[in-house]
TORKOL-4160 file (C-alpha; in steps of 0.2 Angstrom, whole numbers, padded with zeros to 4 digits, m for minus):
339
<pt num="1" X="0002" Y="m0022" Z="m0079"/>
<pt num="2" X="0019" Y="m0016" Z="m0073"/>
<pt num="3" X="0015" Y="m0007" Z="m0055"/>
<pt num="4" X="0015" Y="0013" Z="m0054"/>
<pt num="5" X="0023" Y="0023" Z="m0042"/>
<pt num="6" X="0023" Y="0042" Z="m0038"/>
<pt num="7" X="0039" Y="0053" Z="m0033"/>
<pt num="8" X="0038" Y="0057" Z="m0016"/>
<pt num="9" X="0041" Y="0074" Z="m0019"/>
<pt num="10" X="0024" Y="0075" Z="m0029"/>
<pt num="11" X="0017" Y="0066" Z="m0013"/>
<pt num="12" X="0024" Y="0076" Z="m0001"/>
<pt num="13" X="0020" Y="0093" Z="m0009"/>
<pt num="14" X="0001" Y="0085" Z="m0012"/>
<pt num="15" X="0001" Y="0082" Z="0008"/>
<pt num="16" X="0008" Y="0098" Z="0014"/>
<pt num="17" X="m0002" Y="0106" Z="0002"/>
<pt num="18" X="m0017" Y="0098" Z="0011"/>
<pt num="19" X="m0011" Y="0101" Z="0029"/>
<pt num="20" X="m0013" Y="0120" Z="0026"/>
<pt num="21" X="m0029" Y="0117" Z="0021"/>
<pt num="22" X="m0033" Y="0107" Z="0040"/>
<pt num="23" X="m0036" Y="0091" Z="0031"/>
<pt num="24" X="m0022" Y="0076" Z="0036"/>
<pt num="25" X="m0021" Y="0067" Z="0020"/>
<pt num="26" X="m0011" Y="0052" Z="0025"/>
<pt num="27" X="m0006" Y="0040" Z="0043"/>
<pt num="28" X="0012" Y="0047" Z="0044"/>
<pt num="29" X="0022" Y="0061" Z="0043"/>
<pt num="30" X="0028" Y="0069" Z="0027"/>
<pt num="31" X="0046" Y="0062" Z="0022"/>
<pt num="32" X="0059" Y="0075" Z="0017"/>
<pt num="33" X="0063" Y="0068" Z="0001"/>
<pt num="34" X="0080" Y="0072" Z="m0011"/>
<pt num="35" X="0079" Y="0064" Z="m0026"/>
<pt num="36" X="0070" Y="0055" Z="m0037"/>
<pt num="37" X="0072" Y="0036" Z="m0028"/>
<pt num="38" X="0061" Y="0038" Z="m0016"/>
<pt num="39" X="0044" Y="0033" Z="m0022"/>
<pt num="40" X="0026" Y="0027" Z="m0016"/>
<pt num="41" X="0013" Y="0015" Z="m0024"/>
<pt num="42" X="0001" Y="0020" Z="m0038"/>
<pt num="43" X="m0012" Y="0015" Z="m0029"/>
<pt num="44" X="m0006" Y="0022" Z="m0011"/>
<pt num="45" X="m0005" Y="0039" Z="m0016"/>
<pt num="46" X="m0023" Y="0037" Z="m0026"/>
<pt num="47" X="m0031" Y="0031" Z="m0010"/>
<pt num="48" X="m0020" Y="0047" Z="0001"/>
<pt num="49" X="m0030" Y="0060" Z="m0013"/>
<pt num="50" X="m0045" Y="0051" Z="m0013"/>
<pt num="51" X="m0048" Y="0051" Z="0007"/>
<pt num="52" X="m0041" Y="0071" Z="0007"/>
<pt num="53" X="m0056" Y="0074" Z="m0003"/>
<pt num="54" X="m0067" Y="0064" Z="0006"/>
<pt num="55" X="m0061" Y="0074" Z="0024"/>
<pt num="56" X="m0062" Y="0091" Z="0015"/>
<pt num="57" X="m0078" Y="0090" Z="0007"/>
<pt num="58" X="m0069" Y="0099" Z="m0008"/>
<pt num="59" X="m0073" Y="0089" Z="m0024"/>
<pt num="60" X="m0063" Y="0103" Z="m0033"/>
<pt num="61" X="m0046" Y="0098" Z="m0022"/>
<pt num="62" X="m0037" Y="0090" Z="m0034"/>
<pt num="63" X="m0041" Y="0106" Z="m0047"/>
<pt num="64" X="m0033" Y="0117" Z="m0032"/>
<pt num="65" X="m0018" Y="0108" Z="m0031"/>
<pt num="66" X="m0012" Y="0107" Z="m0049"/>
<pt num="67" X="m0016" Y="0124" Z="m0049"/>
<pt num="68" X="m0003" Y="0127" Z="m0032"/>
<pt num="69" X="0010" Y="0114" Z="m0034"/>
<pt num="70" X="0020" Y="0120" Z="m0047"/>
<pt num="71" X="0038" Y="0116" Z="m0052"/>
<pt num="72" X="0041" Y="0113" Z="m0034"/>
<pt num="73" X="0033" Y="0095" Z="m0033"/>
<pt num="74" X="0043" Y="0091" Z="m0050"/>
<pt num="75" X="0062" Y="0091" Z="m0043"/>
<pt num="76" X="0074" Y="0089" Z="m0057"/>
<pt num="77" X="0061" Y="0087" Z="m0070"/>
<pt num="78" X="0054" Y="0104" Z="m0065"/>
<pt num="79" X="0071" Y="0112" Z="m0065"/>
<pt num="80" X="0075" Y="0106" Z="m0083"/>
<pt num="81" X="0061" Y="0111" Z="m0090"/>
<pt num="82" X="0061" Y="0126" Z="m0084"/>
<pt num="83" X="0078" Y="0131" Z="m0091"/>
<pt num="84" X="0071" Y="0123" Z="m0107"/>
<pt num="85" X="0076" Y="0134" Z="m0123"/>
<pt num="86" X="0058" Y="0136" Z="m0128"/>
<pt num="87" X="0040" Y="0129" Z="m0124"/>
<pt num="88" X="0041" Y="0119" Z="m0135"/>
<pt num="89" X="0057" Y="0109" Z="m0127"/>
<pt num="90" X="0048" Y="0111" Z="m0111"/>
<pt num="91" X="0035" Y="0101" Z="m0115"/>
<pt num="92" X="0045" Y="0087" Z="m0123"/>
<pt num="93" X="0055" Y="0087" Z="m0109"/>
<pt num="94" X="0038" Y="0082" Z="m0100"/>
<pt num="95" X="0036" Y="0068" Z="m0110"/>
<pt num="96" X="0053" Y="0061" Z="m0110"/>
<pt num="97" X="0057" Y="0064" Z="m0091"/>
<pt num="98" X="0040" Y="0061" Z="m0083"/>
<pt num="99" X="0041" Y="0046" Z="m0077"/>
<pt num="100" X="0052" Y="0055" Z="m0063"/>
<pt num="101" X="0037" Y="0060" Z="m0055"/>
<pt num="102" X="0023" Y="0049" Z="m0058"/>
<pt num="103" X="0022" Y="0033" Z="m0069"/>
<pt num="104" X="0002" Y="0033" Z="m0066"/>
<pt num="105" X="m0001" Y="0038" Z="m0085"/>
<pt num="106" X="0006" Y="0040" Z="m0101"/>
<pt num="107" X="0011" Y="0060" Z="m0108"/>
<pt num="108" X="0009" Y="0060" Z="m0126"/>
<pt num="109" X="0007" Y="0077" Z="m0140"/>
<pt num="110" X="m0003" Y="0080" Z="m0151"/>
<pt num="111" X="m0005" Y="0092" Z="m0167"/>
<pt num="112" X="m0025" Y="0095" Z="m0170"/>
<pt num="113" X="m0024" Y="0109" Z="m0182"/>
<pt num="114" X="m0021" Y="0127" Z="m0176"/>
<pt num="115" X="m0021" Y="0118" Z="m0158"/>
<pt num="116" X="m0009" Y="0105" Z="m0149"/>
<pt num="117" X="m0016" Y="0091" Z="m0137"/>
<pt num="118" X="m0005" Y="0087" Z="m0121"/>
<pt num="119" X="m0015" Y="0071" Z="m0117"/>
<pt num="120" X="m0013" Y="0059" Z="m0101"/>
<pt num="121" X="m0019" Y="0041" Z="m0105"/>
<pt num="122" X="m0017" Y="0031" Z="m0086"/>
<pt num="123" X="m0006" Y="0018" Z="m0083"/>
<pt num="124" X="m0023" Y="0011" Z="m0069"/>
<pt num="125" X="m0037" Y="0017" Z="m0062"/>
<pt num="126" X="m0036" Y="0033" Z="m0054"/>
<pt num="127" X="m0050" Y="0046" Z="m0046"/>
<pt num="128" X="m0054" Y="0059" Z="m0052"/>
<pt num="129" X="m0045" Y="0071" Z="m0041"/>
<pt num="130" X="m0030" Y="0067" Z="m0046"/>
<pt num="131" X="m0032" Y="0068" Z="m0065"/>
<pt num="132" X="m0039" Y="0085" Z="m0062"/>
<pt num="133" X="m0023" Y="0088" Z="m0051"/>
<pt num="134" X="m0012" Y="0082" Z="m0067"/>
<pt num="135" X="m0019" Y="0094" Z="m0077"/>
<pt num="136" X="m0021" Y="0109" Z="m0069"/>
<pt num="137" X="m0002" Y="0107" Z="m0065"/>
<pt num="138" X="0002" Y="0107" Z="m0085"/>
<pt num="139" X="m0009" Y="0122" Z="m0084"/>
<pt num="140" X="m0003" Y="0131" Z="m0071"/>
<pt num="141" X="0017" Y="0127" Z="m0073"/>
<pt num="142" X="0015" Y="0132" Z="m0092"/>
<pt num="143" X="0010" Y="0149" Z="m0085"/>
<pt num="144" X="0023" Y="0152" Z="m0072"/>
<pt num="145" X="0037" Y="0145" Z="m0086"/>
<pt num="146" X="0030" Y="0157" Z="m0100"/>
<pt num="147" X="0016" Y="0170" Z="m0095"/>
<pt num="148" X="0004" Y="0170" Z="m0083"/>
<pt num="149" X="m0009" Y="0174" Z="m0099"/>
<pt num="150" X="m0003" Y="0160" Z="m0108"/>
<pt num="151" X="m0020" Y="0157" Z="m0117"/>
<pt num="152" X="m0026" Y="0138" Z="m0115"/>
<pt num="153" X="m0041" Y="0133" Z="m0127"/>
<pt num="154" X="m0048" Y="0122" Z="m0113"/>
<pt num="155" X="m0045" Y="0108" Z="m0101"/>
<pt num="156" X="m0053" Y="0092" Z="m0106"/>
<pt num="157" X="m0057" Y="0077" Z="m0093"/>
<pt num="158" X="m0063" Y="0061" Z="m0098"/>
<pt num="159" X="m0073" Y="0057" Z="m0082"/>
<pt num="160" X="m0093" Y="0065" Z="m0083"/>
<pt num="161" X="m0096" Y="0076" Z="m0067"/>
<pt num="162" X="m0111" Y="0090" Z="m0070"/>
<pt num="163" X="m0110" Y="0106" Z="m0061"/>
<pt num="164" X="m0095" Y="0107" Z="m0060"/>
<pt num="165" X="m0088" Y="0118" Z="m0074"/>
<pt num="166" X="m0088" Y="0133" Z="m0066"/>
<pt num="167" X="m0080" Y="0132" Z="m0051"/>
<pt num="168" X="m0066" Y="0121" Z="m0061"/>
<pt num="169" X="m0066" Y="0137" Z="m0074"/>
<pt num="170" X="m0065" Y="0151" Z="m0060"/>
<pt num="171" X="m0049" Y="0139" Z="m0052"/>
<pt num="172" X="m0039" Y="0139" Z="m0069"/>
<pt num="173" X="m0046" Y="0153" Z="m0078"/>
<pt num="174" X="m0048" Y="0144" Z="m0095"/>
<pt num="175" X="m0064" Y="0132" Z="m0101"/>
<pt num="176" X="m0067" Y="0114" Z="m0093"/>
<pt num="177" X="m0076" Y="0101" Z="m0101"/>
<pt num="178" X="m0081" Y="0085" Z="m0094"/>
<pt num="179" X="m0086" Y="0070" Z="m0101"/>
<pt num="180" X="m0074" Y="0073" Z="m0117"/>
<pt num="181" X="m0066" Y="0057" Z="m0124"/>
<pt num="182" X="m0049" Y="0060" Z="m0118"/>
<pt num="183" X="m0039" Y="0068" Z="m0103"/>
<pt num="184" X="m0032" Y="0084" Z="m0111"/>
<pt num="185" X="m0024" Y="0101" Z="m0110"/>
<pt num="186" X="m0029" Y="0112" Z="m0127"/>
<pt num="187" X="m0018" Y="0126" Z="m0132"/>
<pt num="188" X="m0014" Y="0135" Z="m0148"/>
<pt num="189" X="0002" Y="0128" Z="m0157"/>
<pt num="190" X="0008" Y="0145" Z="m0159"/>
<pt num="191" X="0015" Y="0143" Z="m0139"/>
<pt num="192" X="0030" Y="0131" Z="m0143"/>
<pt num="193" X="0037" Y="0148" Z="m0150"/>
<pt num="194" X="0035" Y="0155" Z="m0133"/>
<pt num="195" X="0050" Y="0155" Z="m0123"/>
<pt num="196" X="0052" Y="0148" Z="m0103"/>
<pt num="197" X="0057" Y="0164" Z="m0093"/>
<pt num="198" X="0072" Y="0155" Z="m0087"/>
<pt num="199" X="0079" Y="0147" Z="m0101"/>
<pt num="200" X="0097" Y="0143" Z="m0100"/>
<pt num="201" X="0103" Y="0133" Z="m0114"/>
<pt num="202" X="0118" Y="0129" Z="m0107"/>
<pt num="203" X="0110" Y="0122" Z="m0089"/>
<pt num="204" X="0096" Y="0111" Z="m0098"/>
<pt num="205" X="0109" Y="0103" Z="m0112"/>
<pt num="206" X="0119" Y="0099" Z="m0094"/>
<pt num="207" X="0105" Y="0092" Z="m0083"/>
<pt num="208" X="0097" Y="0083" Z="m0099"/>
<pt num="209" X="0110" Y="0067" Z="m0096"/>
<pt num="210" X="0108" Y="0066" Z="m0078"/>
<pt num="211" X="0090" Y="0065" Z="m0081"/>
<pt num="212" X="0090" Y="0052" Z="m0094"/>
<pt num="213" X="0100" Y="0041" Z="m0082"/>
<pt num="214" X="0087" Y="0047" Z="m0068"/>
<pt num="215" X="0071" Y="0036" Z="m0079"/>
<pt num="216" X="0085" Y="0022" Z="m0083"/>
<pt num="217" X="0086" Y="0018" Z="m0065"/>
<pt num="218" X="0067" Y="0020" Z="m0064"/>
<pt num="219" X="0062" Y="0014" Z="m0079"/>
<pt num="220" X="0072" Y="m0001" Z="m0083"/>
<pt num="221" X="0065" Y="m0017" Z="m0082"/>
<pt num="222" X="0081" Y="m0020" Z="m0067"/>
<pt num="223" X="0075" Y="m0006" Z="m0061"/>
<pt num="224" X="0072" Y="m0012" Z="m0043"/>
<pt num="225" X="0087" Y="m0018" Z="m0041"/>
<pt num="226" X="0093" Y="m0001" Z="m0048"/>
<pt num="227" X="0082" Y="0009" Z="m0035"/>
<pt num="228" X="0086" Y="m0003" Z="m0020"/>
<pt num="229" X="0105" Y="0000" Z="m0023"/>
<pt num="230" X="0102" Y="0021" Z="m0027"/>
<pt num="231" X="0090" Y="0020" Z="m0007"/>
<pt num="232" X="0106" Y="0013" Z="0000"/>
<pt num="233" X="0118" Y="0025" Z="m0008"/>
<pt num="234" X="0108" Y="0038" Z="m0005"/>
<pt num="235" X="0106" Y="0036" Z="0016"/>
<pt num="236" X="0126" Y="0032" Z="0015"/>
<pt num="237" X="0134" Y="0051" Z="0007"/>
<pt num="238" X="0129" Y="0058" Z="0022"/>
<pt num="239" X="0140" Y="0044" Z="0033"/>
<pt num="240" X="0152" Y="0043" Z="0022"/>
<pt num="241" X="0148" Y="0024" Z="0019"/>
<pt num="242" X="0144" Y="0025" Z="m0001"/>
<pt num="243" X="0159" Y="0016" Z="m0007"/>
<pt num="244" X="0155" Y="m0001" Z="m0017"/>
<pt num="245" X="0161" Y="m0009" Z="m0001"/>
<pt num="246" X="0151" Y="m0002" Z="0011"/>
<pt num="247" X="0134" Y="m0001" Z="m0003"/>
<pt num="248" X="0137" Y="m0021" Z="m0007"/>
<pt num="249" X="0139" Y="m0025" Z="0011"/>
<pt num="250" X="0123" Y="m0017" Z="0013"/>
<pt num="251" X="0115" Y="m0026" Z="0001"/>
<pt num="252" X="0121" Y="m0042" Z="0006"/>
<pt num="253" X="0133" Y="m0044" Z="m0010"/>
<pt num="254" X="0150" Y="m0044" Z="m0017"/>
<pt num="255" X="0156" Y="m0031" Z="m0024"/>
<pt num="256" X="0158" Y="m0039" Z="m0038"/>
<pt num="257" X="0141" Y="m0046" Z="m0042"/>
<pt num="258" X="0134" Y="m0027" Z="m0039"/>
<pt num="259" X="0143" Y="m0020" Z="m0053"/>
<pt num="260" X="0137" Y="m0034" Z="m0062"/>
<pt num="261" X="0121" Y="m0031" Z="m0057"/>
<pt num="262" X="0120" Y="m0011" Z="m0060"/>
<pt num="263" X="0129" Y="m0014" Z="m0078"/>
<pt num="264" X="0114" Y="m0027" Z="m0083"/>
<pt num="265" X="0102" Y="m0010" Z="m0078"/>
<pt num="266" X="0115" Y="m0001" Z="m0089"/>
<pt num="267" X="0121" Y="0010" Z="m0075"/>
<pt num="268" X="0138" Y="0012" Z="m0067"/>
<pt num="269" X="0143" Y="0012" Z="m0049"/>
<pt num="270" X="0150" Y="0030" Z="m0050"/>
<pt num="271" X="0137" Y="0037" Z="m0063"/>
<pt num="272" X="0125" Y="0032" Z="m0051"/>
<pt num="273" X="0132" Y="0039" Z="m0036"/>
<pt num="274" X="0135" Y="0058" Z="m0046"/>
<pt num="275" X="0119" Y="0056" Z="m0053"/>
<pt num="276" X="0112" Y="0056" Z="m0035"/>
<pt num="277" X="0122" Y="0068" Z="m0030"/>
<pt num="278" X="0118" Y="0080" Z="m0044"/>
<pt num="279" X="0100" Y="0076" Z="m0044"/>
<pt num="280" X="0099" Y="0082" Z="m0023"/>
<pt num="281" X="0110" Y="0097" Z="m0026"/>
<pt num="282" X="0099" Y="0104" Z="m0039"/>
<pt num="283" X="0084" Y="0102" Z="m0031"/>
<pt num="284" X="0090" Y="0106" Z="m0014"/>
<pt num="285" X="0099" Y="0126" Z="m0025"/>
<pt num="286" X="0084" Y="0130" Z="m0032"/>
<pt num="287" X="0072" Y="0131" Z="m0017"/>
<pt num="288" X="0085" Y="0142" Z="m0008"/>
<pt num="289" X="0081" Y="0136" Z="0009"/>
<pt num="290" X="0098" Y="0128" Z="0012"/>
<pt num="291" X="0116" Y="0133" Z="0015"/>
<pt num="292" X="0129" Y="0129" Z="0003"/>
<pt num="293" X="0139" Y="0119" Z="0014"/>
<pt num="294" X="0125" Y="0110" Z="0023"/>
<pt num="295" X="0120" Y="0103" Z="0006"/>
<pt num="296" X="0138" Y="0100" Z="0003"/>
<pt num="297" X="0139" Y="0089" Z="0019"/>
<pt num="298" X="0123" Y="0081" Z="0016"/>
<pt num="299" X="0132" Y="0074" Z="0001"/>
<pt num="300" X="0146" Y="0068" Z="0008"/>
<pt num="301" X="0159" Y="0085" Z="0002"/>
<pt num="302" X="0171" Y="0087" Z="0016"/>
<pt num="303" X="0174" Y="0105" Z="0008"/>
<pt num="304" X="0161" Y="0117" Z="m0002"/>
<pt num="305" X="0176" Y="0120" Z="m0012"/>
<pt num="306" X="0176" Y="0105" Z="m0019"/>
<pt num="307" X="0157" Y="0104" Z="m0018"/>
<pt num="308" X="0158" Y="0118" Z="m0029"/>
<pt num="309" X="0167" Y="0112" Z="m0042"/>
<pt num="310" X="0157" Y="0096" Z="m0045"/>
<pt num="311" X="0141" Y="0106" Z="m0046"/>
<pt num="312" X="0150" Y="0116" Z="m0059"/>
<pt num="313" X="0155" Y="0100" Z="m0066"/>
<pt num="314" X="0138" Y="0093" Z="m0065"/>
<pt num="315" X="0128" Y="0110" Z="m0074"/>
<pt num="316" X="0138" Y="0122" Z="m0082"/>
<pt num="317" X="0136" Y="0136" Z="m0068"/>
<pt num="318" X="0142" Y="0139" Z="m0051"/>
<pt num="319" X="0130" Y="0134" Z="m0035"/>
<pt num="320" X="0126" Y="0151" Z="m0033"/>
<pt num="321" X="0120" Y="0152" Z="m0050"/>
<pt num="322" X="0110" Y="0139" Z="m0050"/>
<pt num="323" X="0102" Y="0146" Z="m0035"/>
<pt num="324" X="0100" Y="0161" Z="m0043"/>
<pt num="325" X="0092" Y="0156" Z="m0057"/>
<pt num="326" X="0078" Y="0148" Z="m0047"/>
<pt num="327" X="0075" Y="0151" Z="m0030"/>
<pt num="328" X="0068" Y="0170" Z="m0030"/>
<pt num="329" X="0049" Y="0160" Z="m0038"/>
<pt num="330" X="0052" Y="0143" Z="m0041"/>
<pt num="331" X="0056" Y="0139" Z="m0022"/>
<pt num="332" X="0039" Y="0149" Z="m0019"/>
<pt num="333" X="0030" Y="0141" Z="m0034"/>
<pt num="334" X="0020" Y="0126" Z="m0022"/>
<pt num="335" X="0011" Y="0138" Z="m0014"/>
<pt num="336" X="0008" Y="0151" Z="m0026"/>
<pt num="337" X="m0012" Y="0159" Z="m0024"/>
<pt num="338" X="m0023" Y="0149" Z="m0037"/>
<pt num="339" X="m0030" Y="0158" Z="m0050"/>
């Protein structure tokens, strides 16, 4: 079985989430994360959430996160389904993008008559806590997309654990069932009608090749070799130093043998340097937090002219656009009250 991994993003929103909560869920100090490269083990972040339970007492924390976390532990994935077209798309989008945030389970749809299953089948073993956390954040994200009475039929979790319906019900405001036979979010099919309150056509046909490329570099069977050369790229835009040069020489390579390496994951030098660049200037606009320019140097931009025009280039919209779009809720989304 291929080994899993978990975006740090989604890690570090899990850990923060816990610290304000007096409970230290891991050894070291939470990494500020910009893109989808950076990554933990399966296994690493399953044993993080399972001793945060344990230190909190709270058997319901991983139904408390989900139900805080949001778009804001999803980075580019949350973005773009977000600006989805309709539900509908959003929730492919979850699918066909997911492996950007966790590969610790597989996404898959399914039409049971009036009703439509989103189901997680894991990739490994995992606690309970955090398939809980996975699917109270469908819940809760599906509600902060469309409306927060978006009606969900129930939440279903494989795993058998008595008593604990109510507490589970009052933290997502729809049924829970234990013990069912599959892990599963139950909605009415009528909700891929429904349309994402910050849909933007244009914005999600643009971020929909990036992100494509994105699960290519993670998902290919070169992918490590693809992953090792994006870390080095990435820590380089800021210096300066992400030229092929200055990447292979990092790397201990030609330059020559690097493209040949990135073209075997089907990836080019370049592509793969926008596609970092794009995927950290999204995710840094729609939280708000950061300057323009700061992000702009961050990247390697001597100008924020110039680092304009390639986020025009990259989504359709100007940077203050795309900060526009977003960053009123979606930058607050984390640590929105639970329900």
């Amino acid at each position: 079985m291929a080994p899993t991994d978990v975006s740090l993003l989604y890690a570090d929103a899990f850990r923060e989430f816990t610290g304000m909560h007096g409970v230290v869920a891991s050894n070291f100090a939470p990494i500020c994360t910009d893109a989808f490269v950076r990554r933990m083990q399966g296994d690493e972040f399953c044993s993080m959430v399972e001793r945060a339970v344990t230190q909190s007492g709270d058997v319901d924390l991983g139904f408390r996160f989900g139900a805080t976390v949001g778009g804001r532990g999803l980075g580019l994935l949350g973005v773009a389904t977000a600006a989805a077209p309709a539900l509908s798309q959003s929730l492919v989008n979850l699918i066909r993008w997911q492996p950007l945030t966790s590969t610790l389970g597989k996404i898959s749809i399914v039409r049971s008559g009036n009703n439509v299953r989103l189901c997680l089948t894991p990739r490994q073993s995992m606690p309970s806590a955090v398939v809980e956390g996975i699917l109270a954040g469908w819940v809760a994200f599906g509600r902060f997309l469309v409306d927060e009475a978006l009606p969900i039929s129930a939440v279903e979790l494989a795993h058998d654990s008595p008593g604990r319906e109510r507490e589970a019900e009052s933290i997502l405001g729809c049924p829970v069932v234990f013990g069912a036979h599959e892990n599963a979010v139950v909605a009415p099919a009528a909700i891929f009608d429904a349309r994402p309150r910050y849909a933007d056509a244009g914005l999600h046909a643009s971020l929909s090749g990036w992100l494509d490329d994105c699960v290519r570099v993670i998902c290919d069977n070169q992918h490590r070799m693809l992953m090792r050369v994006a870390e080095v790229m990435l820590d380089g835009l800021v210096r300066g130093e992400a030229s092929t040069d200055r990447v292979a020489d990092q790397l201990m390579l030609t330059s020559r043998t690097l493209q040949r390496r990135l073209a075997a994951g089907g990836i080019s030098f370049s592509r793969l340097r926008e596609l970092l660049r794009a995927s950290v200037a999204v995710c840094r606009l729609s939280t708000g937090r950061d300057r323009f320019m700061d992000i702009a140097q961050r990247l390697g931009f001597d100008e924020q002219a110039t680092f304009s025009r390639a986020v025009r280039q990259w989504t359709g919209r100007s940077p203050r656009e795309v900060s526009r779009l977003f960053a009123t809720d979606y930058g607050q989304l984390r640590f929105a009250p639970a329900r």
